[in-house]
Structures are given as C-alpha cells and as structure tokens.
N, C-alpha and C positions, 0 to 999 in steps of 0.2 A: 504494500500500500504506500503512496506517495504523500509526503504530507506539506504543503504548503509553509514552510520555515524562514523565518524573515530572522537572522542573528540581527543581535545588535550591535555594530559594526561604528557608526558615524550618525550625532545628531545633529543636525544645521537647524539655527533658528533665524527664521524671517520677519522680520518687520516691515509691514508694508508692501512684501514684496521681495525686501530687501535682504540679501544674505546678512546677516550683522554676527554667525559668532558658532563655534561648532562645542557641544556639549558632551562631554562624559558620563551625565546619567543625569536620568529625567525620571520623575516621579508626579504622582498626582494625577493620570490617566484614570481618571473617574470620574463614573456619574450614578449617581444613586436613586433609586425609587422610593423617597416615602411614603410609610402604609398609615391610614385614618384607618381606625376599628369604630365599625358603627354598629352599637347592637341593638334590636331591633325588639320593639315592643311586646311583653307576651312570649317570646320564645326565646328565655333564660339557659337553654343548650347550645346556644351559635351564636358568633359572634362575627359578623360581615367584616372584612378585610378589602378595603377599596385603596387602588392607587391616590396617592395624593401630590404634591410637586416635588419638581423632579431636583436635586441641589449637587451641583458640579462643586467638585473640591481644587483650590488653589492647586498651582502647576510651578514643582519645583527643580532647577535646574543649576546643576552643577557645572563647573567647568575649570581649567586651571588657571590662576590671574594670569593677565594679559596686562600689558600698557592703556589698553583700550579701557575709559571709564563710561563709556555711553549706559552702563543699567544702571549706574551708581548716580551719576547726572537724571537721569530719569524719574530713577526713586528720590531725591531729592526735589525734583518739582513735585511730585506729587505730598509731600511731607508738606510742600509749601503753600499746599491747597490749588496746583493748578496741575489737573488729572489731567494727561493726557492719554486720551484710551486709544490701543493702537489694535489692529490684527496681526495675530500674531501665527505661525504656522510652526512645525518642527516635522523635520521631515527627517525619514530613516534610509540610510543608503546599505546598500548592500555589500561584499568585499569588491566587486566589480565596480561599484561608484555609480549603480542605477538605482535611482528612487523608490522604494519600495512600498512605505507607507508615509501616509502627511495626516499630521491632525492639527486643525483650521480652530483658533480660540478668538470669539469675536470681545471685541471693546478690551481687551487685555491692558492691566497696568499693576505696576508692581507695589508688592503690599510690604514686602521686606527683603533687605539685603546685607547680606552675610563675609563681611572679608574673613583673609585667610587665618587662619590659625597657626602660630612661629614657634618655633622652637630649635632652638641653636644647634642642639643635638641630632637633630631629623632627617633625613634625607627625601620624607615625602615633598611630594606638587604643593604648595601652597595654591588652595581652591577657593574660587569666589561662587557664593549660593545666592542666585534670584528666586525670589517668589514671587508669583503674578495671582492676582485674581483677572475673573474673565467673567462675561453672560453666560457662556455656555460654548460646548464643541462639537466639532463635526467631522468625520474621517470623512477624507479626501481621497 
C-alpha cells in the first residue's frame, strides 16, 4: 500500500505573498470543534451534544536568529496598539524543493515574541519564537 508522506523537510513563511523567513518547526496546526450539551426537557437519560464555534489556536514558529528583525519590529507595532493584520501562509517543501503542502492564516499578527536563550557554555542555535494569532485557516 502507498501512503501519501509529506517529511518535514523546509518551512517558508509568506507575508503577503512574500517569502520573509524559512522555519524549523511550527506548531499550533489546529482547529477545534466546541461541543454545547443541550438536555432536553422530560428525558433525564440523554443528553444532546451539538457543534458549537469553531476556535483556531495561535500558530507558533521557530526558527534560528537571523540579523533580520522584521517579526520583532512587527510585534512591536502591535504592543503599540497599531495591529497590522497580515496573510500569512507557511508552506512545506519536500527534499526535492517542491511545494507540498500550504496552510493560508487570514488577518494574522503577532501576539508574542521570544528571543534566544544564551548560554556561554552551549553550543546550541540560538532561536527566535513568533506567535501569531489569526481569524482562522485554510489548507491550500
């Protein structure tokens, strides 16, 4: 049996349109259904279970610092009360460098950002962590 297998390989995020920044790990790929229990008059053995809205969880992204400060600048307007909501996309590349999968976050802007963690002794990446909220997403 063949199974459809996407590695994860390379994250690019887009702004706009725009290539702005390639990520090492992305988290927050969720969308949740909350349930209303409605029970219903007279019949004390059941208890109705209806969809209720739907609530997308913040999208969190890794990456190694770069000289580049555009999420840092970003988060910073927004702290400063002028939201700039952007579309934002993060698309998955394959070992080949062919697009695989894209998930498409509309009005996106960031809620918190995270610099590196130092330590003299380390020889890890020093990593910068963006958080975005968004309305909601959609694979592309």
């Amino acid at each position: 049996m063949l199974t459809d297998v996407h590695p994860a390989r390379r994250f690019y995020v887009q702004i706009e349109g725009h290539t702005q920044a390639v990520f090492t790990e992305v988290s927050g790929l969720q969308v949740e259904m909350q349930v209303f229990e409605y029970q219903e008059g007279g019949n004390n053995g059941f208890i109705h279970r209806l969809p209720g809205p739907v609530k997308v969880s913040n999208v969190t992204l890794k990456r190694g610092l770069t000289t580049s400060n555009e999420f840092f600048k970003w988060c910073m307007e927004v702290a400063s009360r002028q939201v700039s909501r952007k579309h934002l996309s993060i698309l998955l590349f394959n070992t080949l460098g062919e697009e695989m999968v894209r998930w498409n976050f509309h009005n996106a802007y960031p809620v918190k950002w995270v610099g590196p963690q130092f330590n003299s002794t380390s020889t890890a990446t020093a990593i910068e962590t963006l958080e975005l909220a968004h309305d909601g997403l959609e694979l592309g």
